[in-house]
mmCIF file of the N, C-alpha and C atoms, coordinates in Angstrom:
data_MODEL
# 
_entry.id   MODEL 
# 
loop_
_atom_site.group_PDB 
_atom_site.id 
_atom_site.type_symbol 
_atom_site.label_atom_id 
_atom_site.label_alt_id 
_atom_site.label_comp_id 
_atom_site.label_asym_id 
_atom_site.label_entity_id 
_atom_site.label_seq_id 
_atom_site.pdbx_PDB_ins_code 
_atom_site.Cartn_x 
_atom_site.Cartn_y 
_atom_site.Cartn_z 
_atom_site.occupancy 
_atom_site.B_iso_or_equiv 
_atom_site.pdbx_formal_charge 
_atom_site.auth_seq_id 
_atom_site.auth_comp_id 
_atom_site.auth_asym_id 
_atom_site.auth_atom_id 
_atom_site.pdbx_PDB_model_num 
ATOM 1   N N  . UNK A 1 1  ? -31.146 -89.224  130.294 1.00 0.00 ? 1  UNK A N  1 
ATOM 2   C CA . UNK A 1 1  ? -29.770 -89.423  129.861 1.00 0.00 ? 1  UNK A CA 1 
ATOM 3   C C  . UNK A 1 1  ? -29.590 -88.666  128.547 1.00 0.00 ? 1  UNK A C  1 
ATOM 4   N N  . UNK A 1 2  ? -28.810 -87.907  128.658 1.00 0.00 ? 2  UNK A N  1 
ATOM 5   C CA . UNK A 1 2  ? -28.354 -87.173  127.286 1.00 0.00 ? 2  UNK A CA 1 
ATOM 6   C C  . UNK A 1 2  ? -27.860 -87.893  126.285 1.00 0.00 ? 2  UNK A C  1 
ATOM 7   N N  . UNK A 1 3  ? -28.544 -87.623  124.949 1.00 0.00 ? 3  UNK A N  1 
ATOM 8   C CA . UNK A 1 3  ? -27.746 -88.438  123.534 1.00 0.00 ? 3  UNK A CA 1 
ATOM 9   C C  . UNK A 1 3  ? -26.231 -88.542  123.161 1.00 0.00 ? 3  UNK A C  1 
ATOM 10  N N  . UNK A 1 4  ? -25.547 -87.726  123.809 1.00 0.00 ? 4  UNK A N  1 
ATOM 11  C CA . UNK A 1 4  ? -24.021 -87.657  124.114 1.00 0.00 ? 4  UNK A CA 1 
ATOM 12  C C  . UNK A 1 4  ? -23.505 -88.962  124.877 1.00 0.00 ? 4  UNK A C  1 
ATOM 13  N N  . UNK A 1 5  ? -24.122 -88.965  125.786 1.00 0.00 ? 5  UNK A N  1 
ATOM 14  C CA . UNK A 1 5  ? -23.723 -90.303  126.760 1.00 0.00 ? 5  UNK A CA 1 
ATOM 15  C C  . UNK A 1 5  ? -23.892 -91.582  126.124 1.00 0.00 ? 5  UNK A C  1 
ATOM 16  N N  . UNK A 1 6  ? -24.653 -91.338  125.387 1.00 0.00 ? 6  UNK A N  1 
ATOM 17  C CA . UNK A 1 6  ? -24.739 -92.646  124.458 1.00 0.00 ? 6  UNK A CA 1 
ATOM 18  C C  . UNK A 1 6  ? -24.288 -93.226  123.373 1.00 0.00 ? 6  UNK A C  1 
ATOM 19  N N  . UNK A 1 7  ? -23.546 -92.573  122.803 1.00 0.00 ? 7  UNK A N  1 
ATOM 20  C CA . UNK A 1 7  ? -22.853 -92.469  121.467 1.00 0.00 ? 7  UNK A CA 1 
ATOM 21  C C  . UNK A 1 7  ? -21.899 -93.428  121.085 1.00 0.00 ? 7  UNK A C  1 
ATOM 22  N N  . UNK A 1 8  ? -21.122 -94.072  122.456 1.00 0.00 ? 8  UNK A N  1 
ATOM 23  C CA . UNK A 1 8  ? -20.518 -95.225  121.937 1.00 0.00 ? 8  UNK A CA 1 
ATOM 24  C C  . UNK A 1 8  ? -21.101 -96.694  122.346 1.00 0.00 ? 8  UNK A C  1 
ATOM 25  N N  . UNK A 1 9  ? -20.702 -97.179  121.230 1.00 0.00 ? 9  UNK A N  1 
ATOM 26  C CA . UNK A 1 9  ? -21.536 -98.514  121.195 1.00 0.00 ? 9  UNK A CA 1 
ATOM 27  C C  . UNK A 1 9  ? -20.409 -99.781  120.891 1.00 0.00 ? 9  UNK A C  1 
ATOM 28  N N  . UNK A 1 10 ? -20.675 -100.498 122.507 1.00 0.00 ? 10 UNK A N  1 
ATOM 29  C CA . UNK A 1 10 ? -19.437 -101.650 122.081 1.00 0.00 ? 10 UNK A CA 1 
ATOM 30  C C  . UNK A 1 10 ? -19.634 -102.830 121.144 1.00 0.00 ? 10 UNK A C  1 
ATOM 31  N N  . UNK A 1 11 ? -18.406 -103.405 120.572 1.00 0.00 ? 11 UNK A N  1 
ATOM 32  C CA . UNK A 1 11 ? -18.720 -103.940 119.513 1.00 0.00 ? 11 UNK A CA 1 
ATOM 33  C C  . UNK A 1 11 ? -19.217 -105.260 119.532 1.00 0.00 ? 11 UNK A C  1 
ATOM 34  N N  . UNK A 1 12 ? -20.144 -105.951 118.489 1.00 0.00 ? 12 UNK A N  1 
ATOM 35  C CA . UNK A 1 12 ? -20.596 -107.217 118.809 1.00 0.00 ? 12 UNK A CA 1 
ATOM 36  C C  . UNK A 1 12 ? -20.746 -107.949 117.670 1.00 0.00 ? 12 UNK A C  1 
ATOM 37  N N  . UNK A 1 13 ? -21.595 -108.948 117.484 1.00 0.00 ? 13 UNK A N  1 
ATOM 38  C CA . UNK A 1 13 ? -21.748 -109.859 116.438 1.00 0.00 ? 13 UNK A CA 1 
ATOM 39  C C  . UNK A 1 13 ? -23.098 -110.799 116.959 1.00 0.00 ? 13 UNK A C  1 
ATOM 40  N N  . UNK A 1 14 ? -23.251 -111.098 115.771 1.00 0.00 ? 14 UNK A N  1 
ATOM 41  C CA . UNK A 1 14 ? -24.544 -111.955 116.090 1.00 0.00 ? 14 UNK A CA 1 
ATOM 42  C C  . UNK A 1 14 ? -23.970 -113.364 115.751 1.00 0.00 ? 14 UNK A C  1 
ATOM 43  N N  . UNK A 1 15 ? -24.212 -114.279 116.344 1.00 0.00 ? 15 UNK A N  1 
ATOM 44  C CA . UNK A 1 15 ? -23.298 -115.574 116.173 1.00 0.00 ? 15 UNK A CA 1 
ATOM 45  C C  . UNK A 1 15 ? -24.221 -116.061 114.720 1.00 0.00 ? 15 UNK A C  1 
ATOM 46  N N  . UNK A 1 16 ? -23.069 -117.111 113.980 1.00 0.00 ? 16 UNK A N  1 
ATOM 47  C CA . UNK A 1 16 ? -23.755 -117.882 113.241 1.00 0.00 ? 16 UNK A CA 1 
ATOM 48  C C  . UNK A 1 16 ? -24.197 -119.109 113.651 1.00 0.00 ? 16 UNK A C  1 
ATOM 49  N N  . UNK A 1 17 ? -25.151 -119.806 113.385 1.00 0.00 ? 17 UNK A N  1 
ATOM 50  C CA . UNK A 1 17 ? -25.801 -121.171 113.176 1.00 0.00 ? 17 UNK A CA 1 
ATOM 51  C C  . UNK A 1 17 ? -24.761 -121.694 113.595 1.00 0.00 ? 17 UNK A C  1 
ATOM 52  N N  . UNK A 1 18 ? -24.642 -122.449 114.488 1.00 0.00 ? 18 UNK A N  1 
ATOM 53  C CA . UNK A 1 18 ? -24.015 -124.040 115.265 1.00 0.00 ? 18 UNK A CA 1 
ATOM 54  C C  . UNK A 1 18 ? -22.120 -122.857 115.857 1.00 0.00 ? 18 UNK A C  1 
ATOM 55  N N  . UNK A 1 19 ? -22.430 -122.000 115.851 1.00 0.00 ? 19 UNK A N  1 
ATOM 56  C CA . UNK A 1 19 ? -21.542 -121.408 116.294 1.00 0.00 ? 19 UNK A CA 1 
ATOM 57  C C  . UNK A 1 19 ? -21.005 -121.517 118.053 1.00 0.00 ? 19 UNK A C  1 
ATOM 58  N N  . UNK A 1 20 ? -19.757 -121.976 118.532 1.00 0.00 ? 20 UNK A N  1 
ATOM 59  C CA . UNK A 1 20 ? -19.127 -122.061 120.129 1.00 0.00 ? 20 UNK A CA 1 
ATOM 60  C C  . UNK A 1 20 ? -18.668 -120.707 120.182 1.00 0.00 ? 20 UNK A C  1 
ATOM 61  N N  . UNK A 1 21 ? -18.415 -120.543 121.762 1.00 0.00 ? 21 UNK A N  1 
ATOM 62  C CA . UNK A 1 21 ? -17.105 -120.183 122.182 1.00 0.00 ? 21 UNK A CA 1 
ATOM 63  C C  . UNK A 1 21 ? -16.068 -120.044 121.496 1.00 0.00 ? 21 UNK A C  1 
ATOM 64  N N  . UNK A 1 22 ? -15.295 -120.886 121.065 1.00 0.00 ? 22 UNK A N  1 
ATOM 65  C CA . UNK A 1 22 ? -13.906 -120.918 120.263 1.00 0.00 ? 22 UNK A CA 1 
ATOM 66  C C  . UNK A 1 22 ? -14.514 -120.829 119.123 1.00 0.00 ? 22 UNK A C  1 
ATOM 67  N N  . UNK A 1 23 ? -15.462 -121.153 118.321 1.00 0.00 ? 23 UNK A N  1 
ATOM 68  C CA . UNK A 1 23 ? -15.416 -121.184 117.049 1.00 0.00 ? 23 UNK A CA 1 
ATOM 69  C C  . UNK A 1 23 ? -15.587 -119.180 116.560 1.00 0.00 ? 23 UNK A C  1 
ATOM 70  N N  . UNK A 1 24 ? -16.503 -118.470 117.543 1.00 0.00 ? 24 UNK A N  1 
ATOM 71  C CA . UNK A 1 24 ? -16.625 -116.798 117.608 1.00 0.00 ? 24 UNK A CA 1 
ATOM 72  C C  . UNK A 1 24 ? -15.364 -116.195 118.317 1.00 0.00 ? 24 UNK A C  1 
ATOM 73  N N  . UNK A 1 25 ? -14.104 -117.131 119.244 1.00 0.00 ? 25 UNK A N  1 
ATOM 74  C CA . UNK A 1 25 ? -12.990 -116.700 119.850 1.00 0.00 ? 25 UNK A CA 1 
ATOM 75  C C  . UNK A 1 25 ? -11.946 -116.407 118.269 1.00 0.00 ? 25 UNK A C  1 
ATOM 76  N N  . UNK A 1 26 ? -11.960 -117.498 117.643 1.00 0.00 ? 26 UNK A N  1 
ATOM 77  C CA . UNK A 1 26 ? -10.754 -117.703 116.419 1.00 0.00 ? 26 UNK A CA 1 
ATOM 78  C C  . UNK A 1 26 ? -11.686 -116.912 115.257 1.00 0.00 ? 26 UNK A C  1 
ATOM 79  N N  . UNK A 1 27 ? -12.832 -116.552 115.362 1.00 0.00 ? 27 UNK A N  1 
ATOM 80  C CA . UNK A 1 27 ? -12.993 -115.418 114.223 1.00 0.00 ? 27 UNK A CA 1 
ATOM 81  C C  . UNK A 1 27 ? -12.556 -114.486 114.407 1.00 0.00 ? 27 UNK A C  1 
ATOM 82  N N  . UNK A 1 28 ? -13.245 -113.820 115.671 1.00 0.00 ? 28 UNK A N  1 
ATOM 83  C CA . UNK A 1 28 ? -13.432 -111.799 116.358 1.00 0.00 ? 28 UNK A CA 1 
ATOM 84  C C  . UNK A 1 28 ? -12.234 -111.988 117.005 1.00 0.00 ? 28 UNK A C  1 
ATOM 85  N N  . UNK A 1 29 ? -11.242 -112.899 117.549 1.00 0.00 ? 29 UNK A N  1 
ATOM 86  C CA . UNK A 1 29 ? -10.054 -112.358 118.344 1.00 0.00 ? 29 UNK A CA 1 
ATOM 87  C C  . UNK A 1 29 ? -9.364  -113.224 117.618 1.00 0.00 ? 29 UNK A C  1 
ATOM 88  N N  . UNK A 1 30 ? -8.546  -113.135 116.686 1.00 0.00 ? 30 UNK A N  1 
ATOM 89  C CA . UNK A 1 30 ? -7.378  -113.885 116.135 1.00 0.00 ? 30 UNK A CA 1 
ATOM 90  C C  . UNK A 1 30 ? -6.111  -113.460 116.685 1.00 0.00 ? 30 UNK A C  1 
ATOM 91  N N  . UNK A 1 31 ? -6.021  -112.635 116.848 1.00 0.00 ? 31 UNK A N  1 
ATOM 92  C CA . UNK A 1 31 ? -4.494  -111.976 117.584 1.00 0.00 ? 31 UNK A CA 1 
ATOM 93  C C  . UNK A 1 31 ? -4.550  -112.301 119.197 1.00 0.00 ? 31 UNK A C  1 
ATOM 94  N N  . UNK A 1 32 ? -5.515  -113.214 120.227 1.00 0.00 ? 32 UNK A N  1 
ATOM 95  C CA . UNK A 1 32 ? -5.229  -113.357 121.014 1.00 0.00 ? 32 UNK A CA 1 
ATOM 96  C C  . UNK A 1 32 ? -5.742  -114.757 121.019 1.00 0.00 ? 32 UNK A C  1 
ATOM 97  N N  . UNK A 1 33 ? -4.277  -115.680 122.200 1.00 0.00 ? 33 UNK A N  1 
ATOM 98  C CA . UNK A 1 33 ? -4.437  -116.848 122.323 1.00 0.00 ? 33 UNK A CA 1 
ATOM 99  C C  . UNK A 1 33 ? -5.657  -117.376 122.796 1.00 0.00 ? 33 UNK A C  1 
ATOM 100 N N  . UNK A 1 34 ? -6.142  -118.657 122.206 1.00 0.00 ? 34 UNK A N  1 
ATOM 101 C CA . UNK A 1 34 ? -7.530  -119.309 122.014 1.00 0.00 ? 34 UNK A CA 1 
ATOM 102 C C  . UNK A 1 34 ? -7.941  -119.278 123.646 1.00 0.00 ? 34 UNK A C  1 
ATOM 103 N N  . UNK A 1 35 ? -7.630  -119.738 124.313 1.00 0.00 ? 35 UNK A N  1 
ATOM 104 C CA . UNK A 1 35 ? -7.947  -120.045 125.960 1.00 0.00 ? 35 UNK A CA 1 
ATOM 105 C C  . UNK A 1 35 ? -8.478  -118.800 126.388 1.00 0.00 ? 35 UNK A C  1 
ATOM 106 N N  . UNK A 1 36 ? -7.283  -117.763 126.402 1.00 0.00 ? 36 UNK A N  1 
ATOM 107 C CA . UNK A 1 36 ? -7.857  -116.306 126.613 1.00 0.00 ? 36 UNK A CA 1 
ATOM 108 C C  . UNK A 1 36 ? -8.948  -115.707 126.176 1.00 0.00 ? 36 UNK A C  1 
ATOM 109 N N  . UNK A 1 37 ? -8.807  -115.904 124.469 1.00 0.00 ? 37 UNK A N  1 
ATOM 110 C CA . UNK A 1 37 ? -10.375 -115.180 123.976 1.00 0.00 ? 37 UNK A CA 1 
ATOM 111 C C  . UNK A 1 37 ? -11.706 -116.031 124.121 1.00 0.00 ? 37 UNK A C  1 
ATOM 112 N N  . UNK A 1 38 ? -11.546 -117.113 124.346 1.00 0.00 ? 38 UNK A N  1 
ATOM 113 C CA . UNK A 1 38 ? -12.330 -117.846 124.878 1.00 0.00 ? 38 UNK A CA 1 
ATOM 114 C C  . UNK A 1 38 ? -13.159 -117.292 126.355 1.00 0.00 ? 38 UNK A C  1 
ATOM 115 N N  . UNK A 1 39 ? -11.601 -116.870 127.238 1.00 0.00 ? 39 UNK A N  1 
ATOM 116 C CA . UNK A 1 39 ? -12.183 -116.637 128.539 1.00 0.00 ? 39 UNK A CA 1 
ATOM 117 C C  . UNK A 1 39 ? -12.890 -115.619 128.574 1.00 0.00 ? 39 UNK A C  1 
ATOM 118 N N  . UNK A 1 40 ? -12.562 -114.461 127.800 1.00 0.00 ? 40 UNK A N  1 
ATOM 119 C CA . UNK A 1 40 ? -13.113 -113.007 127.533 1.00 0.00 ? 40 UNK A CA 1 
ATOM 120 C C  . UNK A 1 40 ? -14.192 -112.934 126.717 1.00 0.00 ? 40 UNK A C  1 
ATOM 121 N N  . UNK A 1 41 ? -13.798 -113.877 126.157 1.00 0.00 ? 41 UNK A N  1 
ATOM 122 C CA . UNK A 1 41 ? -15.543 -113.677 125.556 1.00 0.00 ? 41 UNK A CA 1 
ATOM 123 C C  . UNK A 1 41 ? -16.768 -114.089 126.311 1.00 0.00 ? 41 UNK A C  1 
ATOM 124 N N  . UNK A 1 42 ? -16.263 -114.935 127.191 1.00 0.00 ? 42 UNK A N  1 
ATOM 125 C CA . UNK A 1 42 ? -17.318 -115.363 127.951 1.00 0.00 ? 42 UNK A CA 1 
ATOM 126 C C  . UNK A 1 42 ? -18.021 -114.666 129.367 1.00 0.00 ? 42 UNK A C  1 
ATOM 127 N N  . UNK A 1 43 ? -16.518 -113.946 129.517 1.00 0.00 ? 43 UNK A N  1 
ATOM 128 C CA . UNK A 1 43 ? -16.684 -112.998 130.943 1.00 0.00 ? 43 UNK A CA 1 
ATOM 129 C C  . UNK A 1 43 ? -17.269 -111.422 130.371 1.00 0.00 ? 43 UNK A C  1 
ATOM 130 N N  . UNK A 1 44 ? -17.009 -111.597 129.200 1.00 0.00 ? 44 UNK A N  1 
ATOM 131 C CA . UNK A 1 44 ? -17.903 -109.963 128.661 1.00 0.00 ? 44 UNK A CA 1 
ATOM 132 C C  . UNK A 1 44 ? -19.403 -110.556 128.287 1.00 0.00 ? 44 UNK A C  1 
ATOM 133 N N  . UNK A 1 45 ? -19.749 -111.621 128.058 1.00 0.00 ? 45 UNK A N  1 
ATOM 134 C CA . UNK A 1 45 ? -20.960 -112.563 127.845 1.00 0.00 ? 45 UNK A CA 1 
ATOM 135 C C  . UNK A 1 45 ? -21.643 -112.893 128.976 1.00 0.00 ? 45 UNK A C  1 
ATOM 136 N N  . UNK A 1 46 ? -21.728 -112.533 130.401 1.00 0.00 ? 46 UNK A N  1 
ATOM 137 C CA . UNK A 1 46 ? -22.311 -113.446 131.331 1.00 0.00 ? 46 UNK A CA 1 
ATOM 138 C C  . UNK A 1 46 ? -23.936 -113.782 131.015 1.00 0.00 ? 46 UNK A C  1 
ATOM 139 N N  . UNK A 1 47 ? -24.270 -112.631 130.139 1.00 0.00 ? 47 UNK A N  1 
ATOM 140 C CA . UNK A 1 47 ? -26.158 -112.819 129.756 1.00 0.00 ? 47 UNK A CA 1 
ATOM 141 C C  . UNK A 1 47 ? -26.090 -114.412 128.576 1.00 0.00 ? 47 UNK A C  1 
ATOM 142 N N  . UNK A 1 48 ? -24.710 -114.758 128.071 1.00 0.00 ? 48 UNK A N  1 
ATOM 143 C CA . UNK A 1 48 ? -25.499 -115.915 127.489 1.00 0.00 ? 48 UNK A CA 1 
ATOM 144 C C  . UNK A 1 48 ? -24.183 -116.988 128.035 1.00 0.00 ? 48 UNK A C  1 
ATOM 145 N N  . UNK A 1 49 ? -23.331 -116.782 128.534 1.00 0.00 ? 49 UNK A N  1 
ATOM 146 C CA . UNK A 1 49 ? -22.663 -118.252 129.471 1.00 0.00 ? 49 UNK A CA 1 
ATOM 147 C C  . UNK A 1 49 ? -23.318 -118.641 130.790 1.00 0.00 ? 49 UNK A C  1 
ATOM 148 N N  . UNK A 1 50 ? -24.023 -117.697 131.280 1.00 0.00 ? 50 UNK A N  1 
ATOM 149 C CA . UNK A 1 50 ? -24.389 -118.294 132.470 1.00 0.00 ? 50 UNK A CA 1 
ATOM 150 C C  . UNK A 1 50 ? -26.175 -118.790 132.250 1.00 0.00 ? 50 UNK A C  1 
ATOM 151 N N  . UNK A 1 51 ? -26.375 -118.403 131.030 1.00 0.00 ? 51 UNK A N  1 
ATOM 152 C CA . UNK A 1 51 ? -27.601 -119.462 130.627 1.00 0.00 ? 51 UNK A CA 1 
ATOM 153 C C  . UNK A 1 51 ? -27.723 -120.555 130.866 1.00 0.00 ? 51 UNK A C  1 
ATOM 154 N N  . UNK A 1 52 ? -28.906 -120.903 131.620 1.00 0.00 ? 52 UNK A N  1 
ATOM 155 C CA . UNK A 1 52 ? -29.017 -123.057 131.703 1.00 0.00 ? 52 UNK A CA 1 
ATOM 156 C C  . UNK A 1 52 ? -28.913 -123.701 130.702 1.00 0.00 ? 52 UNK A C  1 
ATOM 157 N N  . UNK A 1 53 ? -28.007 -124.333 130.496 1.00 0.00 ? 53 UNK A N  1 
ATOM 158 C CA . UNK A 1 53 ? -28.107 -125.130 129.426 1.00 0.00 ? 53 UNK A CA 1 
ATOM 159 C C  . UNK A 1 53 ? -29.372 -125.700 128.831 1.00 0.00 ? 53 UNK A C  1 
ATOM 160 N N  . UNK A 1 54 ? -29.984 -126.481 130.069 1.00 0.00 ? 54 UNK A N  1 
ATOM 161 C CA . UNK A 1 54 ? -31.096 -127.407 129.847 1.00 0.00 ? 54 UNK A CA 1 
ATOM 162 C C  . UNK A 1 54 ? -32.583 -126.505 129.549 1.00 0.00 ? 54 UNK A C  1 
ATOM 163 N N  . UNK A 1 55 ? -32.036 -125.424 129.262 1.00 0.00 ? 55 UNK A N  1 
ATOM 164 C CA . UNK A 1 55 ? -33.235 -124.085 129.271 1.00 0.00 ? 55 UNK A CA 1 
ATOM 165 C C  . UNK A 1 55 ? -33.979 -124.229 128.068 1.00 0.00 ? 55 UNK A C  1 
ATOM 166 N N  . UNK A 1 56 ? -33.605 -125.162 126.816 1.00 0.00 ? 56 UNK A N  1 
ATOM 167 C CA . UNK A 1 56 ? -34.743 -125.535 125.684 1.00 0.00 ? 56 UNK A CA 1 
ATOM 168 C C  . UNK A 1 56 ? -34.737 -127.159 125.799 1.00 0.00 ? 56 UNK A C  1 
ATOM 169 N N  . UNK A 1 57 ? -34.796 -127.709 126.811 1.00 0.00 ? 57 UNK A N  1 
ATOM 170 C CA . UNK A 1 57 ? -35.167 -128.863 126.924 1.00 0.00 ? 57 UNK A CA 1 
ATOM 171 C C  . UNK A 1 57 ? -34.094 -129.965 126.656 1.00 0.00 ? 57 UNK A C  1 
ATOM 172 N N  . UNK A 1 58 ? -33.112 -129.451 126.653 1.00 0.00 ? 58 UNK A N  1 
ATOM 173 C CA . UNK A 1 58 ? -32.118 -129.983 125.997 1.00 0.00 ? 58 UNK A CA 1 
ATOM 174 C C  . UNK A 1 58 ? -31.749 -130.163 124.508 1.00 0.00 ? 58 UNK A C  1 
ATOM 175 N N  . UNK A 1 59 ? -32.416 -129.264 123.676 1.00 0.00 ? 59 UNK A N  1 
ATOM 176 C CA . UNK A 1 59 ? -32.487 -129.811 122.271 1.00 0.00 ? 59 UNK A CA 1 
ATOM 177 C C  . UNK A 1 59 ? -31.035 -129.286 121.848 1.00 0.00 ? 59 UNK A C  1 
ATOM 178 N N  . UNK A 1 60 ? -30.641 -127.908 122.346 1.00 0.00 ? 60 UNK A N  1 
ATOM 179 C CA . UNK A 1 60 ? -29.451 -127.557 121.631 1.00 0.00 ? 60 UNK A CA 1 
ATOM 180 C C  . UNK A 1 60 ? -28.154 -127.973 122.439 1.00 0.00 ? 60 UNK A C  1 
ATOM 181 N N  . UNK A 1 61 ? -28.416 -129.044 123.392 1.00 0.00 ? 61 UNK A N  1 
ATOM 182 C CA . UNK A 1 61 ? -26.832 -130.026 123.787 1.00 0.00 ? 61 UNK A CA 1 
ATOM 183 C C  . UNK A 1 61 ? -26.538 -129.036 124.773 1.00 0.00 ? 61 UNK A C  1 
ATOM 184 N N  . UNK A 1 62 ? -24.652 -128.930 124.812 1.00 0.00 ? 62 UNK A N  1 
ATOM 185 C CA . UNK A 1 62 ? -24.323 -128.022 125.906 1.00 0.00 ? 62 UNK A CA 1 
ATOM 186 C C  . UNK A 1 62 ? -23.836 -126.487 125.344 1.00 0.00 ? 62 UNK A C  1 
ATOM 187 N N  . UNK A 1 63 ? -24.729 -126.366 124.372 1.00 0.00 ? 63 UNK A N  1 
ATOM 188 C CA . UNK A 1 63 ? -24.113 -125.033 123.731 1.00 0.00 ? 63 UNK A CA 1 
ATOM 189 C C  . UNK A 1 63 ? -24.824 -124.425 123.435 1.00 0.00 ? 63 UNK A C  1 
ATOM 190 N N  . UNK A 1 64 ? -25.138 -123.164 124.845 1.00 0.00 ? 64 UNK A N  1 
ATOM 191 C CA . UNK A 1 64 ? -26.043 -122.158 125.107 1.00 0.00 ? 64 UNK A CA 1 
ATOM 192 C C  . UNK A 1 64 ? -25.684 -120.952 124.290 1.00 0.00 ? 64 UNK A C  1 
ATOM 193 N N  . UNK A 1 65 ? -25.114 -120.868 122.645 1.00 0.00 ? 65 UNK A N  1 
ATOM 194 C CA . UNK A 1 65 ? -25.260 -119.811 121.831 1.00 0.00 ? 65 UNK A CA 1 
ATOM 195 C C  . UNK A 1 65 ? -25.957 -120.081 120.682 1.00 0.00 ? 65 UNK A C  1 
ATOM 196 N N  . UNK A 1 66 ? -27.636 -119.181 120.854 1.00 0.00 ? 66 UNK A N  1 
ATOM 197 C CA . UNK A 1 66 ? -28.049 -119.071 120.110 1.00 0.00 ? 66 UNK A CA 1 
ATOM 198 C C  . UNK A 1 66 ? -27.495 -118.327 118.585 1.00 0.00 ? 66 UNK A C  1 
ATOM 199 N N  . UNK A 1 67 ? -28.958 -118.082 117.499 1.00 0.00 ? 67 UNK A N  1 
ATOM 200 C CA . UNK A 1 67 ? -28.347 -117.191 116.850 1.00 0.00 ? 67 UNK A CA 1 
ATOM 201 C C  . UNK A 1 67 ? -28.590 -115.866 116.900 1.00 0.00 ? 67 UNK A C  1 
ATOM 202 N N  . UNK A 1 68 ? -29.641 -115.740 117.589 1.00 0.00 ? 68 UNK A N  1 
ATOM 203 C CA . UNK A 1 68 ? -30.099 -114.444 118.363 1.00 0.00 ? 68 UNK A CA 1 
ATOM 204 C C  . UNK A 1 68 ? -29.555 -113.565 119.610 1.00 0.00 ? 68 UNK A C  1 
ATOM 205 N N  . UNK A 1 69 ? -28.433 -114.202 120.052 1.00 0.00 ? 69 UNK A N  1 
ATOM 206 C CA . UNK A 1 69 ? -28.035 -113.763 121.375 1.00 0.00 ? 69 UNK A CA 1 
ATOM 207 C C  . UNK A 1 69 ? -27.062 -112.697 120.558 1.00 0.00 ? 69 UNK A C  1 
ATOM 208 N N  . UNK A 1 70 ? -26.863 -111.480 120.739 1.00 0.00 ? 70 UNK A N  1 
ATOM 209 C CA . UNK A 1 70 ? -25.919 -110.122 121.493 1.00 0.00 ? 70 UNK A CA 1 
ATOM 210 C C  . UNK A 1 70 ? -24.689 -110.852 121.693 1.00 0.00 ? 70 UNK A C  1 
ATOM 211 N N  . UNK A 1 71 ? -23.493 -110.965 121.178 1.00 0.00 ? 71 UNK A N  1 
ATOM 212 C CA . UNK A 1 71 ? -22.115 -111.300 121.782 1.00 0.00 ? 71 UNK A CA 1 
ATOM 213 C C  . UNK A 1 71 ? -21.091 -110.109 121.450 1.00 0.00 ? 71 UNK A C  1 
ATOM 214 N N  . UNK A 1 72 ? -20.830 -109.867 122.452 1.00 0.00 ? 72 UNK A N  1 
ATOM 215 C CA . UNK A 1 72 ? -20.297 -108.602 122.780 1.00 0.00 ? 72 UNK A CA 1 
ATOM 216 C C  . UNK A 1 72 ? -18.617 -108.932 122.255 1.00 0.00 ? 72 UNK A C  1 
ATOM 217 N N  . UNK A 1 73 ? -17.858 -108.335 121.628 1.00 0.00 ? 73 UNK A N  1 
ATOM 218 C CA . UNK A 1 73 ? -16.603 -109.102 121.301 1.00 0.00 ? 73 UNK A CA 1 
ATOM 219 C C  . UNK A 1 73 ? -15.090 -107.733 121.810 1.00 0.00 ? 73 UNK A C  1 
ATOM 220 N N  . UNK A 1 74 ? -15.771 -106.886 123.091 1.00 0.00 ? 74 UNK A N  1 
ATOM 221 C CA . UNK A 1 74 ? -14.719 -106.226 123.444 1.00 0.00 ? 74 UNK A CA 1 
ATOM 222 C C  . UNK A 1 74 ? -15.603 -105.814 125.346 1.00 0.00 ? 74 UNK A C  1 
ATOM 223 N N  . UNK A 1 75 ? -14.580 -105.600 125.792 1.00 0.00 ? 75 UNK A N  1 
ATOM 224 C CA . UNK A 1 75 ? -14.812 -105.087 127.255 1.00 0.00 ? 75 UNK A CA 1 
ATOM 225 C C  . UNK A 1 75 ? -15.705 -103.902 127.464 1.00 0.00 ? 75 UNK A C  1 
ATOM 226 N N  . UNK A 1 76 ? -16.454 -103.945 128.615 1.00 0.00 ? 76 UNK A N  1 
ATOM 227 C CA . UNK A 1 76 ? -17.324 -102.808 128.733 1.00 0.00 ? 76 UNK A CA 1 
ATOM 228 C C  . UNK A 1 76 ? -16.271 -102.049 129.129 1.00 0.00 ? 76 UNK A C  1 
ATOM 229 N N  . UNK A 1 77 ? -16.851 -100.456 128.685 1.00 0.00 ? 77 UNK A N  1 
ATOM 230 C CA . UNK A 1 77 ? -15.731 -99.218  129.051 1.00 0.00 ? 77 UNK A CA 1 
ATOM 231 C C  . UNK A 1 77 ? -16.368 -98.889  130.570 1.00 0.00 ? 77 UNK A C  1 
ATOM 232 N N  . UNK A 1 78 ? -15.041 -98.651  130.581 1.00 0.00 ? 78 UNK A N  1 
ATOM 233 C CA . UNK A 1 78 ? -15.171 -97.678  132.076 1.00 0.00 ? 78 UNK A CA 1 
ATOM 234 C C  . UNK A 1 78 ? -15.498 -96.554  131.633 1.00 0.00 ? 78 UNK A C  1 
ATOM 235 N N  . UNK A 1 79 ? -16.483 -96.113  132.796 1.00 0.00 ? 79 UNK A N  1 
ATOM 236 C CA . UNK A 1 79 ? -16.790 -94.716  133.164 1.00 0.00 ? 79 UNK A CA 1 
ATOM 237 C C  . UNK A 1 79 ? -15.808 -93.359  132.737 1.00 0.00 ? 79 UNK A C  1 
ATOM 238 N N  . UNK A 1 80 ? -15.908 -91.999  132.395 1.00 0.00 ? 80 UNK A N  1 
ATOM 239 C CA . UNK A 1 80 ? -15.105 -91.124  132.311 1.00 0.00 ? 80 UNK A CA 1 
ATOM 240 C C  . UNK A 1 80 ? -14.619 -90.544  133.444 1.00 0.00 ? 80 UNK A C  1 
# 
């Protein structure tokens, strides 16, 4: 793959400590209604919403965002 092809890089964030869904929706998307950026964040997220919850034993409840997870806070591009 040529270094050209690679050059853009979509944008993300690394969540903070005890950070949701809505709480990374009403930071990175303020100009769009909560439900929506909620939904989009989660559908550009499937590597950490469709995580098992119960995947550390239950210690971190029902809220599968670490502080290590990649959250992507815009749509993958289409192809040229």
């Amino acid at each position: 793959m040529a270094a050209a092809e690679l050059s853009r890089v979509r944008k993300s964030v690394l969540p903070k400590p005890g950070d949701t869904w809505t709480s990374i929706a009403r930071r990175e998307l303020p100009a769009m209604e909560e439900a929506a950026a909620v939904s989009s964040l989660q559908s550009w997220n499937l590597h950490v919403f469709m995580r098992a919850v119960g995947a550390a034993g239950g210690v971190r409840g029902d809220n599968p965002i670490l502080p290590s997870d990649v959250i992507f806070i815009e749509p993958p591009q289409a192809k040229a």
